[in-house]
PyMOL commands that place a pseudoatom at each C-alpha (Angstrom):
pseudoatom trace, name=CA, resn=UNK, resi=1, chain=A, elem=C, hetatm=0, pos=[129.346, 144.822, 130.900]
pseudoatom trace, name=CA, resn=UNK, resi=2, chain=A, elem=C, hetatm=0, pos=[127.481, 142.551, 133.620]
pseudoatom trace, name=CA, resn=UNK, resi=3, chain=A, elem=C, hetatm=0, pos=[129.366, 139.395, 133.990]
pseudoatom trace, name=CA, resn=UNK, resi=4, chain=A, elem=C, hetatm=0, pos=[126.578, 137.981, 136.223]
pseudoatom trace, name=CA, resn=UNK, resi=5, chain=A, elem=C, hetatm=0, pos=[125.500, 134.402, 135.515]
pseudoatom trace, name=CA, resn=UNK, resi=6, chain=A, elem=C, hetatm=0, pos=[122.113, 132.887, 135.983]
pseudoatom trace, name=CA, resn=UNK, resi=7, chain=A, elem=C, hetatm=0, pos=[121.981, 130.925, 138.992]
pseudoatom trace, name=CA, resn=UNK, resi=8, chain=A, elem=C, hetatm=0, pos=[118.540, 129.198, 137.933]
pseudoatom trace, name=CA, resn=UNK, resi=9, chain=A, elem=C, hetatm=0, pos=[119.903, 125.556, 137.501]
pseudoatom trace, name=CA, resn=UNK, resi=10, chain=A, elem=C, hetatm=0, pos=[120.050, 124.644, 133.611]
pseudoatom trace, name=CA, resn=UNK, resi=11, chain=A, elem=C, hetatm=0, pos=[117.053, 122.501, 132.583]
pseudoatom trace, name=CA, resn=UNK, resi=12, chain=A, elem=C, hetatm=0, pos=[118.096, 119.679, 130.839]
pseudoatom trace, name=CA, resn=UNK, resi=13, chain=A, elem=C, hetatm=0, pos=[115.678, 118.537, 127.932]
pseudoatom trace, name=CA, resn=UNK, resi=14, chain=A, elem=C, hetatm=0, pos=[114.973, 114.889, 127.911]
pseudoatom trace, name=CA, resn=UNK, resi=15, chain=A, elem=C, hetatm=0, pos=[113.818, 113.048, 124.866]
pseudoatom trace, name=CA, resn=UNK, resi=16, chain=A, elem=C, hetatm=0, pos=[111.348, 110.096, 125.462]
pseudoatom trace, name=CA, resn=UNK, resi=17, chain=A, elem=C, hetatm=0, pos=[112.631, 107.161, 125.011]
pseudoatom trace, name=CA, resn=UNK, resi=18, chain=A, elem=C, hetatm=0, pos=[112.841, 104.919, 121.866]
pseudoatom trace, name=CA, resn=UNK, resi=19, chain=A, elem=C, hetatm=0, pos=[109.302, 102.975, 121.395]
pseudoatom trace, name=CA, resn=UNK, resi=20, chain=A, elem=C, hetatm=0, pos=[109.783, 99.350, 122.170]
pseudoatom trace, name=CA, resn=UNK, resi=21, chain=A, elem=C, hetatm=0, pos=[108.587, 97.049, 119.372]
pseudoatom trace, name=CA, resn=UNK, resi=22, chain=A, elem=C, hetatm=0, pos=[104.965, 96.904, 120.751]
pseudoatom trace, name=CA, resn=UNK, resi=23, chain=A, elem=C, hetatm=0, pos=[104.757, 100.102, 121.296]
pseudoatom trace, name=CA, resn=UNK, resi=24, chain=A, elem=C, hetatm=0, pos=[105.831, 101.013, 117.612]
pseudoatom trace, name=CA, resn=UNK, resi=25, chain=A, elem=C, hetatm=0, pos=[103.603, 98.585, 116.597]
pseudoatom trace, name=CA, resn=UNK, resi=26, chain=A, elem=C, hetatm=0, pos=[100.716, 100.356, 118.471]
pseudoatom trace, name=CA, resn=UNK, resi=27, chain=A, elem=C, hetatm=0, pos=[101.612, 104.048, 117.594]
pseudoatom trace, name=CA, resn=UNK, resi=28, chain=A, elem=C, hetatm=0, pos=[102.191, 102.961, 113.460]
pseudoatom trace, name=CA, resn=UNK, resi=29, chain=A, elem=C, hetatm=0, pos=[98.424, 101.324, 113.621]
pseudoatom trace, name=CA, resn=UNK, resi=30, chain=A, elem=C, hetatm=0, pos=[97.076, 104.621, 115.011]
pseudoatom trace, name=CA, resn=UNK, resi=31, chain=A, elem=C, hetatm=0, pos=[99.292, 106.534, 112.447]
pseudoatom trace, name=CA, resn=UNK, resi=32, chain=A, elem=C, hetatm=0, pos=[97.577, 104.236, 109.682]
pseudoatom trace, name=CA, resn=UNK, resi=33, chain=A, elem=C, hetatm=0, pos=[94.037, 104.261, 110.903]
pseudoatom trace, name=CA, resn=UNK, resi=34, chain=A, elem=C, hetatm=0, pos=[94.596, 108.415, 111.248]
pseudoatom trace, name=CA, resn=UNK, resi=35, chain=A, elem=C, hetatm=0, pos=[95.812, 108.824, 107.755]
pseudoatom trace, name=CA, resn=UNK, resi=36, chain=A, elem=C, hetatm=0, pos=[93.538, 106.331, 106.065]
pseudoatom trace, name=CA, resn=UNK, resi=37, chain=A, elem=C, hetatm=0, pos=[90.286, 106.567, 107.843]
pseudoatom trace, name=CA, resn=UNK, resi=38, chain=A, elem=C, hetatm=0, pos=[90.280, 102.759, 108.258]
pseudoatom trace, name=CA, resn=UNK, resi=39, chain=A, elem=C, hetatm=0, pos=[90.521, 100.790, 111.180]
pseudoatom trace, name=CA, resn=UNK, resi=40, chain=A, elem=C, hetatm=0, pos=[93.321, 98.366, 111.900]
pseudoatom trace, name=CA, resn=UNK, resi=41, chain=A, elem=C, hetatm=0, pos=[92.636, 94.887, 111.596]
pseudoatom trace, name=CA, resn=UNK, resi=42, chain=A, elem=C, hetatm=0, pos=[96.272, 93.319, 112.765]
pseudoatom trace, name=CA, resn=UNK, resi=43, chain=A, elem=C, hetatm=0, pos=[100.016, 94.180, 112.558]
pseudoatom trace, name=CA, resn=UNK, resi=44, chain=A, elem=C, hetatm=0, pos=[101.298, 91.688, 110.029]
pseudoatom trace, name=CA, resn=UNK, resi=45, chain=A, elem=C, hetatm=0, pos=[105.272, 92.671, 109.931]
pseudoatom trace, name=CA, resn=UNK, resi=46, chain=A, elem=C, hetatm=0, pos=[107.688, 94.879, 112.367]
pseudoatom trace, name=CA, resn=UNK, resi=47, chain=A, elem=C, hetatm=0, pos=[111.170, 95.464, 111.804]
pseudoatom trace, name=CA, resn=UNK, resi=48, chain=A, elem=C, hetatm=0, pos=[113.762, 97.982, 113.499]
pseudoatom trace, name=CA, resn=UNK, resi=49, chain=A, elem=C, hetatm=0, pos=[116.551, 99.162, 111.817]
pseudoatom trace, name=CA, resn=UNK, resi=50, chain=A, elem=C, hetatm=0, pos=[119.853, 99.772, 113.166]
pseudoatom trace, name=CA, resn=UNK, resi=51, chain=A, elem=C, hetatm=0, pos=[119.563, 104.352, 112.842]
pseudoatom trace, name=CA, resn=UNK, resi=52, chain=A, elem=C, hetatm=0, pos=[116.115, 103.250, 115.356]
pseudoatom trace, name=CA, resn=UNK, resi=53, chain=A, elem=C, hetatm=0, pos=[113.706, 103.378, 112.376]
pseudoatom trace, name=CA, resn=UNK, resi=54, chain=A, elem=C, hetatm=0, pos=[110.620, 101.176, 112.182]
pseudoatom trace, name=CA, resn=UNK, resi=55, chain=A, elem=C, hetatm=0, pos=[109.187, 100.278, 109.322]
pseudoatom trace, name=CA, resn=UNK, resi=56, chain=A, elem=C, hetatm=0, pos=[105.541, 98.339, 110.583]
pseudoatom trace, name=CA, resn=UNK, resi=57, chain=A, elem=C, hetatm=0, pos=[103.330, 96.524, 108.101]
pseudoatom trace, name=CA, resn=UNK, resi=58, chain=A, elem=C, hetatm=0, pos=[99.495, 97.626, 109.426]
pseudoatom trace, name=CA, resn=UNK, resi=59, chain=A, elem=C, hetatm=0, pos=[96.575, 95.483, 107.703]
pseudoatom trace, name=CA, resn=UNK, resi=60, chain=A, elem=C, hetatm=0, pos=[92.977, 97.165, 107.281]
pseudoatom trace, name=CA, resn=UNK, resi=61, chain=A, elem=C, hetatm=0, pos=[89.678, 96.370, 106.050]
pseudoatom trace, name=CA, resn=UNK, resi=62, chain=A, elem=C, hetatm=0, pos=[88.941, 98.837, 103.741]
pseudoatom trace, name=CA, resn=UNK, resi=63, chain=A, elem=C, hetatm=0, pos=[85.833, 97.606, 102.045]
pseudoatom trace, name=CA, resn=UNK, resi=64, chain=A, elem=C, hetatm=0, pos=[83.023, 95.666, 104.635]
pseudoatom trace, name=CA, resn=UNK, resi=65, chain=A, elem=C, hetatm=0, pos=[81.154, 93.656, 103.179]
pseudoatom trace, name=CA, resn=UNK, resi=66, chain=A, elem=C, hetatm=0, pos=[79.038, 90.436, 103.633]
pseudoatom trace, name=CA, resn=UNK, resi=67, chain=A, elem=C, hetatm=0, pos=[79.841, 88.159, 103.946]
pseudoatom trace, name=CA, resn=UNK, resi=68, chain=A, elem=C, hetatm=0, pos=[82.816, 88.880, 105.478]
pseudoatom trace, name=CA, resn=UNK, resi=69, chain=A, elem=C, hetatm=0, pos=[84.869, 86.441, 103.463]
pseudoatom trace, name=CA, resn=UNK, resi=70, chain=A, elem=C, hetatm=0, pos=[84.369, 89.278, 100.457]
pseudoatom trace, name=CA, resn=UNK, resi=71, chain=A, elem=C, hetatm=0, pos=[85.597, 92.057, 102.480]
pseudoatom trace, name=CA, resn=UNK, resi=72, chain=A, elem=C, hetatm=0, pos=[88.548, 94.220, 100.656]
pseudoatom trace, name=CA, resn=UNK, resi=73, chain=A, elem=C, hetatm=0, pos=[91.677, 93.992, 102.954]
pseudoatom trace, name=CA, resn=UNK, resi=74, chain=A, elem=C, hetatm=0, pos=[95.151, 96.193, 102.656]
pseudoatom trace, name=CA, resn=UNK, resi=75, chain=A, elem=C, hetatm=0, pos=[98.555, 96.313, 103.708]
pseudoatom trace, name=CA, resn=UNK, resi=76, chain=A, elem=C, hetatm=0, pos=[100.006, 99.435, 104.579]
pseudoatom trace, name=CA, resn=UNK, resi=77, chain=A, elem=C, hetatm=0, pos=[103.986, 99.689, 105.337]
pseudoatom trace, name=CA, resn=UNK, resi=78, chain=A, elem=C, hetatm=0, pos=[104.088, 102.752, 107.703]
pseudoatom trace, name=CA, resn=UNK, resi=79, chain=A, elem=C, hetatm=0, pos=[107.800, 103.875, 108.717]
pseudoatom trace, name=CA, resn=UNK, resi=80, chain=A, elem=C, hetatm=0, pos=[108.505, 105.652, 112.021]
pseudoatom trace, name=CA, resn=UNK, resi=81, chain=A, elem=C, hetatm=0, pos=[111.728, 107.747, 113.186]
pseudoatom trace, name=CA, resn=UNK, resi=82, chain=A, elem=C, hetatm=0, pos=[113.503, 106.723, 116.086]
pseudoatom trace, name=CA, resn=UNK, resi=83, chain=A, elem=C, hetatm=0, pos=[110.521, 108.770, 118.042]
pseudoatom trace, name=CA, resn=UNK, resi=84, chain=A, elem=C, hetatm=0, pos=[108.155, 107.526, 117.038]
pseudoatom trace, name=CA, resn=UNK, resi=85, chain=A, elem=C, hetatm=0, pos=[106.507, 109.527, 114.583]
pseudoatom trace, name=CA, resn=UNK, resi=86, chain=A, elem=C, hetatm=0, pos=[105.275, 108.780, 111.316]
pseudoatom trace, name=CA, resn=UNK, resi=87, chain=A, elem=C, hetatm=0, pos=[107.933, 109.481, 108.333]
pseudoatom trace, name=CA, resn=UNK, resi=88, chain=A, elem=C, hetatm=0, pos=[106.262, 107.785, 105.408]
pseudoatom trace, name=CA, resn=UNK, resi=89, chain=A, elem=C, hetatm=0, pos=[103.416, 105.263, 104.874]
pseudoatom trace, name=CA, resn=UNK, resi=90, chain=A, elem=C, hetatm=0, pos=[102.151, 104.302, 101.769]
pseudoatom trace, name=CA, resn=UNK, resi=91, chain=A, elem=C, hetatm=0, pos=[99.807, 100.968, 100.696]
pseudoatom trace, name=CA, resn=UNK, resi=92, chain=A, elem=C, hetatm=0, pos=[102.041, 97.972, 99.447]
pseudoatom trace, name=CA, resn=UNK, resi=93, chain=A, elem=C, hetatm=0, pos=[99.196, 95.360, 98.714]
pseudoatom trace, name=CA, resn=UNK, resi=94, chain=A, elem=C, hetatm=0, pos=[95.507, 94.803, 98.833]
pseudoatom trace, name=CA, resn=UNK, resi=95, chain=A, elem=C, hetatm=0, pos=[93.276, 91.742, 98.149]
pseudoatom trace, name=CA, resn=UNK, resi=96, chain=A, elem=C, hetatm=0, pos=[89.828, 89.964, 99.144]
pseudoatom trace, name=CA, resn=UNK, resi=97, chain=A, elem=C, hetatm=0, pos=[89.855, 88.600, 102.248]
pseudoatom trace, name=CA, resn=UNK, resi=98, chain=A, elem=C, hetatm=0, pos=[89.329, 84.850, 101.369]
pseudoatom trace, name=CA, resn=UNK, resi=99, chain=A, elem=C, hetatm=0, pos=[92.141, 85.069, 98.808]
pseudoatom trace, name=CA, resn=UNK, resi=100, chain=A, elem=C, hetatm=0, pos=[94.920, 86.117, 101.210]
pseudoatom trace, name=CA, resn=UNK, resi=101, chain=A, elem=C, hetatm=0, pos=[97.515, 82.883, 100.394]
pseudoatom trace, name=CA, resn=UNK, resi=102, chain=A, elem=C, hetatm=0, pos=[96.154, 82.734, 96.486]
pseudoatom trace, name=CA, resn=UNK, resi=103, chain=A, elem=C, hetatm=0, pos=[97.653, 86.174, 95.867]
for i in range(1, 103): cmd.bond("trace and resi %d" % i, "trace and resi %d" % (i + 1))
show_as sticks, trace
zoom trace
């Protein structure tokens, strides 16, 4: 039996860390925009909870149109793992955009 032991040093694996809030903000807008084939027009809502989860509200236009007080707008809640990486995302609300506090 050969009791020799590796004498390479042991390689520690670092994880990246946690996404700060603008940063999960950022990466859950390019999740969105991915996923949905629409581009982000703002992040309306960002929350952390305490396992590191991040559950970002992304808003998109989905429908142009003119003018641009017609155009369709949605909300999608997108939630992130501690990582960074999308877990879930799913559309909570959509409206016209000149109807957004009549809703």
């Amino acid at each position: 039996m050969d009791d020799r032991r590796n004498d390479e040093p042991r390689r520690r694996t670092r994880r990246p860390p946690p996404p700060t809030a603008d940063h999960a903000a950022r990466l859950a807008a390019d999740h969105v925009a991915e996923m949905t084939g629409k581009d982000p027009e703002g992040i309306i809502s960002l929350a952390q909870a305490e396992d590191g989860r991040w559950t970002v509200g992304v808003e998109v236009v989905e429908t142009h149109r003119i003018p641009a007080t017609t155009d369709i707008l949605a909300v999608y809640e997108a939630e992130l793992d501690p990582e960074g990486e999308l877990l879930a995302y799913r559309r909570v609300d959509r409206y016209i955009r000149c109807q957004v506090g009549e809703r």
